[in-house]
C-alpha positions in Angstrom: -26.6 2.4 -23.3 -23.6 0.1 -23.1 -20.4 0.7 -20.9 -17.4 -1.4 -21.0 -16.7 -3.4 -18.4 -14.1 -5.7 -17.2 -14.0 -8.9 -15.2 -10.7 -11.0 -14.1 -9.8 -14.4 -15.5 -7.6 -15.4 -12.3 -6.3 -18.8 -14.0 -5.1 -16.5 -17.0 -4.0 -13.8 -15.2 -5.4 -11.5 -17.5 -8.4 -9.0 -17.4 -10.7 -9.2 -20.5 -13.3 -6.9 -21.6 -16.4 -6.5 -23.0 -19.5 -4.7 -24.0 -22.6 -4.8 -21.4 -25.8 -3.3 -22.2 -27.3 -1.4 -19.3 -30.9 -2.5 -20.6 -30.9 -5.8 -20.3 -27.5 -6.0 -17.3 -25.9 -9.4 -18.5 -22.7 -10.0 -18.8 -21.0 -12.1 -21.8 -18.5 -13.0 -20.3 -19.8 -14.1 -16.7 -23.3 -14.5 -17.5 -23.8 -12.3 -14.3 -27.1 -10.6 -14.2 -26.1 -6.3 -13.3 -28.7 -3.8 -12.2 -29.4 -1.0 -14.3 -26.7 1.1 -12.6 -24.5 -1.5 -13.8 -22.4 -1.3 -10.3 -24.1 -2.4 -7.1 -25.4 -0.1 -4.7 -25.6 0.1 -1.3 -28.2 1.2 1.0 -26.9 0.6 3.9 -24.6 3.6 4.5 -25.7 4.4 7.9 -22.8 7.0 9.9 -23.6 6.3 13.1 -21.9 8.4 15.9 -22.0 8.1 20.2 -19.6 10.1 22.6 -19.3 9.7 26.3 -17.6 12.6 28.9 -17.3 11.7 32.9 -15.9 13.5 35.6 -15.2 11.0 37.7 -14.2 12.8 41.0 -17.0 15.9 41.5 -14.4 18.3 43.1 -11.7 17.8 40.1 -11.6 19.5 36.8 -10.6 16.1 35.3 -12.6 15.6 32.8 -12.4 12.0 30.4 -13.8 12.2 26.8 -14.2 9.5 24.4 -16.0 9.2 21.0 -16.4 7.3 17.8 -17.8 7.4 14.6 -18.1 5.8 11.2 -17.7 8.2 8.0 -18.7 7.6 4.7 -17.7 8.4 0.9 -21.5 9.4 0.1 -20.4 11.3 -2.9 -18.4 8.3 -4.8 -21.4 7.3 -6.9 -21.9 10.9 -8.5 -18.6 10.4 -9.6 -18.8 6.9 -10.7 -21.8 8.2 -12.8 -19.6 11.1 -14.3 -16.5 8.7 -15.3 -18.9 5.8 -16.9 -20.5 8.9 -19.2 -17.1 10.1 -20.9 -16.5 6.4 -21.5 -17.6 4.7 -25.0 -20.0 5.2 -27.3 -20.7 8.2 -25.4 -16.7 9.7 -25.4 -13.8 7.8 -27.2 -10.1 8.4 -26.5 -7.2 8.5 -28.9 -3.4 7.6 -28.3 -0.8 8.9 -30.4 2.8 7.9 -30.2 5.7 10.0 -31.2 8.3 8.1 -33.3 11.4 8.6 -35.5 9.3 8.0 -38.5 6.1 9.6 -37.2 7.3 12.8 -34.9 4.6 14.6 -32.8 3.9 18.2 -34.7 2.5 21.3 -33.7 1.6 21.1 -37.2 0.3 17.9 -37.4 -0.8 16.2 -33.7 -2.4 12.9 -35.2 -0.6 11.4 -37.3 -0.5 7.9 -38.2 -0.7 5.3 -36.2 -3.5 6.5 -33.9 -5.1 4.3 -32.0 -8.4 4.2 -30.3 -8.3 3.2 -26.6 -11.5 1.3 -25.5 -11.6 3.2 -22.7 -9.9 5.1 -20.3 -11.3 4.0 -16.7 -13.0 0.5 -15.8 -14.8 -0.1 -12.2 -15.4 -3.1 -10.4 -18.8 -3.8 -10.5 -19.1 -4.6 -6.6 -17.0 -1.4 -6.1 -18.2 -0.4 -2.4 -18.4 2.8 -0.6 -15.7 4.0 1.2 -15.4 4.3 5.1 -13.6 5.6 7.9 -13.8 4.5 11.0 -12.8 6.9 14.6 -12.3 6.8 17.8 -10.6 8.6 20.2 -10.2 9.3 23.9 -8.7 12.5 26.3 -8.1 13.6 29.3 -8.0 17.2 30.3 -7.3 19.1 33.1 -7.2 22.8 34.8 -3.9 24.3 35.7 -2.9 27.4 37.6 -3.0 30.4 36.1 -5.6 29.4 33.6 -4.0 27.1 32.1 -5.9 24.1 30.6 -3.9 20.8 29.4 -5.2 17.7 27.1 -3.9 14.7 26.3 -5.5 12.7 23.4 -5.5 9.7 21.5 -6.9 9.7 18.0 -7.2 6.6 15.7 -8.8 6.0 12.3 -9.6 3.0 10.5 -10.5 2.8 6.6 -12.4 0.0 5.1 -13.1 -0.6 0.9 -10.6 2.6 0.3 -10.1 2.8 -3.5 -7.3 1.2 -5.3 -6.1 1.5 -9.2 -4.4 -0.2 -11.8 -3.6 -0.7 -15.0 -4.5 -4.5 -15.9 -2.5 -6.6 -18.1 0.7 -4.7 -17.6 4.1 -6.2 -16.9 7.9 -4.7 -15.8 10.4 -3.9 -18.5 12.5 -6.8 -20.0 9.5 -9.3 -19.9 7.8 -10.2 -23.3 4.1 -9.7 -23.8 2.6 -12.7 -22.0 -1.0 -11.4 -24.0 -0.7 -9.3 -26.7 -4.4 -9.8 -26.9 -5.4 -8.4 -23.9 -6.8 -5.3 -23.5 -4.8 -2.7 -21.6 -4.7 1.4 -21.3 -7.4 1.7 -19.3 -7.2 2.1 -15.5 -9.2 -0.2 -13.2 -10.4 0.8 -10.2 -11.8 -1.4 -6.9 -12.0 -1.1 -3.3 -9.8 -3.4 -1.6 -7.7 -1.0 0.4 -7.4 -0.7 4.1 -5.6 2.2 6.6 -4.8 2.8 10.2 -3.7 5.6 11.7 -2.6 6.1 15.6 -1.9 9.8 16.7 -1.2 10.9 20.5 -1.4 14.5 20.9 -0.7 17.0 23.9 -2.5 20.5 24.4 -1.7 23.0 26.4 -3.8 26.4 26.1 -4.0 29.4 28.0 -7.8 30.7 28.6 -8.4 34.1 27.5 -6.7 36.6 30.5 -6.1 40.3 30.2 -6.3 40.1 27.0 -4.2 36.9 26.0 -4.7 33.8 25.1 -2.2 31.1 23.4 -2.6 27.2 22.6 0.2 25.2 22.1 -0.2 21.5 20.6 2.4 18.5 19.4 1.3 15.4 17.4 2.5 12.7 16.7 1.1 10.5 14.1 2.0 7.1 12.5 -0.2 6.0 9.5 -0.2 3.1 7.0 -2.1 2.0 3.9 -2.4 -0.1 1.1 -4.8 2.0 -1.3 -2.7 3.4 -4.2 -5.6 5.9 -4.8 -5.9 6.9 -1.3 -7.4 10.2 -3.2 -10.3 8.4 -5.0 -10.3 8.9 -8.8 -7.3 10.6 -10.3 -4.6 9.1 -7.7 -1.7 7.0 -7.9 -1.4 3.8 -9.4 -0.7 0.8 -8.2 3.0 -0.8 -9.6 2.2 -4.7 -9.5 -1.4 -5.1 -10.4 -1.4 -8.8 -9.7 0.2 -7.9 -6.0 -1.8 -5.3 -4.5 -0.5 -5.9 -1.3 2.5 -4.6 -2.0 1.2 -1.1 -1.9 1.2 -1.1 1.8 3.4 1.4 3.1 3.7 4.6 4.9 1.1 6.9 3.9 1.1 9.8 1.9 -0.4 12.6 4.6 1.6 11.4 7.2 3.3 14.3 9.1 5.5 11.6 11.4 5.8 15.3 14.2 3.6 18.4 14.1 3.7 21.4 16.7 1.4 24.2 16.3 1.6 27.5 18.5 -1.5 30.2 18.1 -1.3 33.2 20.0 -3.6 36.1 20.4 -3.6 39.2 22.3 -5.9 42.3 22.2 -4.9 45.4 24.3 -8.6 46.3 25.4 -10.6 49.3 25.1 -10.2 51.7 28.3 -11.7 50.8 31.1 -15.1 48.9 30.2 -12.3 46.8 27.9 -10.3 46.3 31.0 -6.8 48.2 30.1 -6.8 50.9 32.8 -5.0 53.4 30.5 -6.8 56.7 29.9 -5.3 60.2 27.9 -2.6 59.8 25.0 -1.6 56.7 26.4 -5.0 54.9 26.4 -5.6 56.9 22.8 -1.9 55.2 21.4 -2.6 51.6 22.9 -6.0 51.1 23.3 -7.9 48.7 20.7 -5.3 46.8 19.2 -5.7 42.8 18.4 -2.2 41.1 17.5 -1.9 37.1 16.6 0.8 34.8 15.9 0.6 31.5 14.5 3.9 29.1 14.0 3.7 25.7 12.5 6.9 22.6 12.4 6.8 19.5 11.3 8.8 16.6 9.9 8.5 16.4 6.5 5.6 14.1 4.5 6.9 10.9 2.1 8.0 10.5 -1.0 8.2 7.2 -3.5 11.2 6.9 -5.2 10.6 6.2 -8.7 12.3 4.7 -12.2 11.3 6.6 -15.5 10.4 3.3 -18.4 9.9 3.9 -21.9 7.0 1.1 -22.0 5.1 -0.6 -19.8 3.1 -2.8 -21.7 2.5 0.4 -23.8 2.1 2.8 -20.6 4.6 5.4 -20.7 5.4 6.6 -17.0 7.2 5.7 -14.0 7.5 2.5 -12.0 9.2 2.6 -8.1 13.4 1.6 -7.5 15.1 -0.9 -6.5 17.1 -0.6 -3.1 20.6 -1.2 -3.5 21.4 -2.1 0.5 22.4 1.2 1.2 21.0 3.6 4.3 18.0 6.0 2.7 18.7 8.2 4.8 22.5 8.9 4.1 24.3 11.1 1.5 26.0 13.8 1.6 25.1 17.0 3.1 22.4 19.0 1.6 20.2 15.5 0.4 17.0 14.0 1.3 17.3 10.9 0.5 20.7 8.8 -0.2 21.3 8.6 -4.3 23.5 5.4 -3.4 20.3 3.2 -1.8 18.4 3.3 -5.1 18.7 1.9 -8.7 16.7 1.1 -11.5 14.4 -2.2 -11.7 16.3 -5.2 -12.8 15.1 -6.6 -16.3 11.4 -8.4 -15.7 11.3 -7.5 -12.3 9.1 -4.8 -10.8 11.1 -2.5 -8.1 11.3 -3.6 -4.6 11.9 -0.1 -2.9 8.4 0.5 -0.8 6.1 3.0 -1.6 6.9 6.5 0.7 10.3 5.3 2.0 11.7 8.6 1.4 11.0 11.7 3.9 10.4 14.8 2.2 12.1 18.4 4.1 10.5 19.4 7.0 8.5 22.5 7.3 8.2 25.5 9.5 6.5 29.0 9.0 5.7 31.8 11.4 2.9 33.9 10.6 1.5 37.3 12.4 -0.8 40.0 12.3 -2.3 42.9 13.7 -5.2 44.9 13.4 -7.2 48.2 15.2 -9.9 50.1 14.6 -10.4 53.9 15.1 -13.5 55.1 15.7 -14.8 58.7 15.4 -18.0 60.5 16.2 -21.6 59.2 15.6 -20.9 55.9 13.3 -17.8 56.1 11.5 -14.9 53.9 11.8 -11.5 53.5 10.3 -10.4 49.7 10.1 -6.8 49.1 9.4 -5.2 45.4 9.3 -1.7 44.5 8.4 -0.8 40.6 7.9 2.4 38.7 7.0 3.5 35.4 5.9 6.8 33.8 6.5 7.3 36.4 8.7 11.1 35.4 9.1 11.7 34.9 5.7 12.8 31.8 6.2 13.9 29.4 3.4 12.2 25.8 3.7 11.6 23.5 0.4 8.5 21.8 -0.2 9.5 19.4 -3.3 12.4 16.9 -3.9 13.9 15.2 -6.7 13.0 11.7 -6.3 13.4 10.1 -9.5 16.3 7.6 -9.9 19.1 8.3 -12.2 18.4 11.9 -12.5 21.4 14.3 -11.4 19.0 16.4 -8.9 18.0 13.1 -7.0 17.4 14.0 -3.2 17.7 17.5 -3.9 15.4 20.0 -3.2 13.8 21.7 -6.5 11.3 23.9 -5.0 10.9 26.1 -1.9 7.6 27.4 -0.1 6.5 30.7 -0.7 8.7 33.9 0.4 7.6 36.4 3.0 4.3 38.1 2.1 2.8 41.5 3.7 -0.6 42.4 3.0 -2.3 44.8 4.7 -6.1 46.3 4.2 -8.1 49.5 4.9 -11.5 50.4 5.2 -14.1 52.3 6.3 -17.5 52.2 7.6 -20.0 54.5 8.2 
């Protein structure tokens, strides 16, 4: 079987590709010798894991915690495996572009010219396995009147993370520097890195007459430099001779998080330790009630520059900024329509990657829930729940393309209040 591969011609600063033939691994263009998988492996993918706890004065409830581990992306070479077979000869892709004297159809969908792309994803032969590393440490402590409090410091570290591009291309207002060189296809490696640095307070309430309630804030600051912090399917990287340039902000990072939980359950008579008896024992008795309320800051966003062409690519390349705060605007925006503009000819945009906050978010959720019992086995179960209990209007997508008349905006809100509720009976 024969898969195409690629290999970088640094000098050039061009990718080339060519044909490699799984049976007998050797490349024409490098003369390198590839094992029969035709990307190397690696057996040592050990996860190793150790965690401590002390209590260092016997009398105290202090109690100091501290862990770490190494995780792994086990699964990435299934899914290396399952990319390479829809690649040619055993899958081929076709491009057709829409044009004045050749429009798109329902009618007619491939018309001339149509052109056959090599392939549609490349991978670096010494693409490497994925890893996280954690470690973390806390400190928690008994309180009066059952209360429990934790302080903790989380960390993560990750190693070979992937990254993609799309080699050979170049920013708008540049001429071809290869018209030669293959291109359409999107490359992936492993040379990103990520660190993330969270503190985070708890404070719960142990389960007393019934309640119980955990309150917890986070704060979290996380960077990266893999494009395709996702894996397969994720963004693309901008520059694909500059990498680096990726580094930013990452995508999951929720800068402030509090979470509230609460639970309460009313008992059942005596043996459930609610001392009420007769029509008010019957009314109260056996009912379970919980409340859960989440706020945070909002994650980030990339602004972004729609292009006709990128060396044939159709899509979207990142802003420029302009000077101006982000953060300003007028009332009502996200992000400041006045700190962005579009690329200047033959250069790529300088705004980084995530520098726009998306709206925060808060919900409130609840629900409650008894069950009536009757003679021998039978049972009634009734439970009613409810989302966005407030019905409270938050937005969970923004308009961050530059130059359109929405930018900063919000264009989409979360889900309205929902009440479900469910029946049944057993017997």
């Amino acid at each position: 079987m024969k898969l195409v591969r690629v290999s970088m011609n640094t000098p050039a600063v061009t990718i080339v590709a060519a044909w490699i033939s799984a049976d007998t691994g050797v490349g024409p263009i490098t003369g390198r010798q590839y094992s029969s998988s035709l990307i190397k492996a690696d057996p040592w993918g050990i996860q190793p894991r150790v965690g401590v706890a002390w209590r260092p004065i016997a009398t105290s409830s202090v109690v100091l915690r501290a862990g770490y581990g190494i995780y792994r992306n086990t699964n990435v070479y299934q899914t290396l495996a399952q990319q390479m077979a829809q690649q040619p000869p055993l899958s081929f892709a076709f491009n057709s572009v829409s044009t004045p004297l050749t429009p798109l159809t329902l009618a007619n969908g491939f018309i001339a010219p149509v052109s056959s792309t090599l392939n549609t994803v490349a991978f670096d032969p010494d693409y490497q396995m994925g890893s996280v590393h954690r470690w973390q440490a806390s400190a928690q402590r008994d309180m009066p009147g059952a209360m429990t409090a934790v302080a903790t410091y989380l960390a993560g570290k990750g190693l070979n993370l992937p990254q993609a591009f799309i080699p050979n291309t170049y920013p708008v207002g540049v001429v071809n520097p290869c018209p030669s060189c293959p291109t359409g296809f999107t490359y992936y490696t492993t040379g990103g890195s990520s660190i993330q640095h969270a503190g985070q307070f708890e404070l719960r309430r142990r389960l007393l007459s019934g309640m119980q309630w955990t309150a917890t804030y986070t704060l979290t600051r996380a960077t990266d430099n893999a494009s395709s912090f996702q894996g397969f399917g994720g963004a693309v990287a901008q520059n694909w001779l500059d990498l680096d340039a990726e580094r930013a902000t990452s995508s999951f990072e929720q800068r402030h998080l509090f979470r509230y939980q609460f639970n309460y359950n009313s008992g059942q008579g005596i043996g459930g330790g609610a001392l009420r008896t007769g029509w008010r024992g019957k009314l109260l008795n056996g009912w379970s009630t919980n409340w859960n309320v989440t706020a945070g800051s909002g994650t980030p966003r990339s602004p972004v520059y729609r292009v006709t062409s990128v060396a044939g690519i159709t899509g979207t390349v990142r802003a420029s900024l302009t000077g101006q705060p982000i953060d300003g605007g007028p009332d009502g925006y996200y992000a400041n329509p006045e700190a962005f503009a579009p690329p200047a000819p033959g250069a790529w945009g300088d705004a980084p990657r995530n520098s726009i906050r998306g709206p925060g978010q808060f919900t409130v959720g609840a629900g409650a829930s008894r069950s009536f019992q009757f003679k021998n086995r039978y049972a009634l179960t009734w439970a009613i729940n409810a989302t966005n209990v407030f019905n409270r209007v938050t937005y969970s997508t923004i308009d961050t393309t530059v130059g359109s008349g929405q930018f900063g905006l919000a264009t989409a809100t979360n889900p309205m209040r929902r009440i479900t509720t469910r029946m049944s009976f057993s017997f």
